[in-house]
C-alpha positions as CSV (number, residue, x, y, z in Angstrom):
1,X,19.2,13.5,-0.2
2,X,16.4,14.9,1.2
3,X,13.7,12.8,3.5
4,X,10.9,12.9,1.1
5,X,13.5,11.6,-2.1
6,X,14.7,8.9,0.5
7,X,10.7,8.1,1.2
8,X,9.7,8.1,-2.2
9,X,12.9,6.7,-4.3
10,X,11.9,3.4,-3.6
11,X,8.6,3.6,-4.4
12,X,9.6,4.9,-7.6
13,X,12.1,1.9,-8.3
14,X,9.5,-0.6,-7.8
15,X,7.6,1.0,-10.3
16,X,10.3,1.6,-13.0
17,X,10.9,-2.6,-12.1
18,X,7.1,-2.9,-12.4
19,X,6.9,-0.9,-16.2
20,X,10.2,-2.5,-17.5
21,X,8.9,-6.2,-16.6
22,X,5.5,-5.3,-18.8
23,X,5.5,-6.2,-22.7
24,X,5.7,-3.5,-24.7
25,X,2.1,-4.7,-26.0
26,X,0.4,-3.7,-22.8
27,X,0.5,0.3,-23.6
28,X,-2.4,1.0,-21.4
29,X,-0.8,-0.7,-18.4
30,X,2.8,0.9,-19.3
31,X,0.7,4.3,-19.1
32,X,-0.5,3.6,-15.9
33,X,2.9,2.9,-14.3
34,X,4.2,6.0,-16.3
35,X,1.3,8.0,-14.8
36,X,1.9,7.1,-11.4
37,X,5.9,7.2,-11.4
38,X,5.1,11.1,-12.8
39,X,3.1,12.1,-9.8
40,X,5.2,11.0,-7.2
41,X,8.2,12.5,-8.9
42,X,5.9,16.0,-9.2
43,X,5.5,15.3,-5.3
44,X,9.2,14.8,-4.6
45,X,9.6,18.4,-6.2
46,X,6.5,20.2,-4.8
47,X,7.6,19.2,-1.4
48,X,11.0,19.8,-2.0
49,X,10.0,23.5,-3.6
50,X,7.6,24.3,0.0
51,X,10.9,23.0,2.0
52,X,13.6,25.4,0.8
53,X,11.0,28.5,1.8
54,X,10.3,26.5,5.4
């Protein structure tokens, strides 16, 4: 696993713990979590991408 997954992947749990804990009522707040869990996922991968030509 590569450093930035083994930064971020717990991040990203707490998060999926986070949404999953919400009622599925609170759509706004469900987005926001979704949102968030996206981008650092994107980050994961952009990093990952400028690594392999490093």
């Amino acid at each position: 696993m590569s450093p930035v997954r083994e930064h971020f992947n717990p991040v990203i749990t707490s998060l999926l713990r986070q949404h999953d804990r919400l009622p599925q009522d609170k759509v706004e707040e469900r987005k926001r979590f979704q949102r968030q869990i996206l981008f650092l996922m994107n980050t994961i991968k952009l990093e990952e991408f400028e690594q392999s030509f490093a």
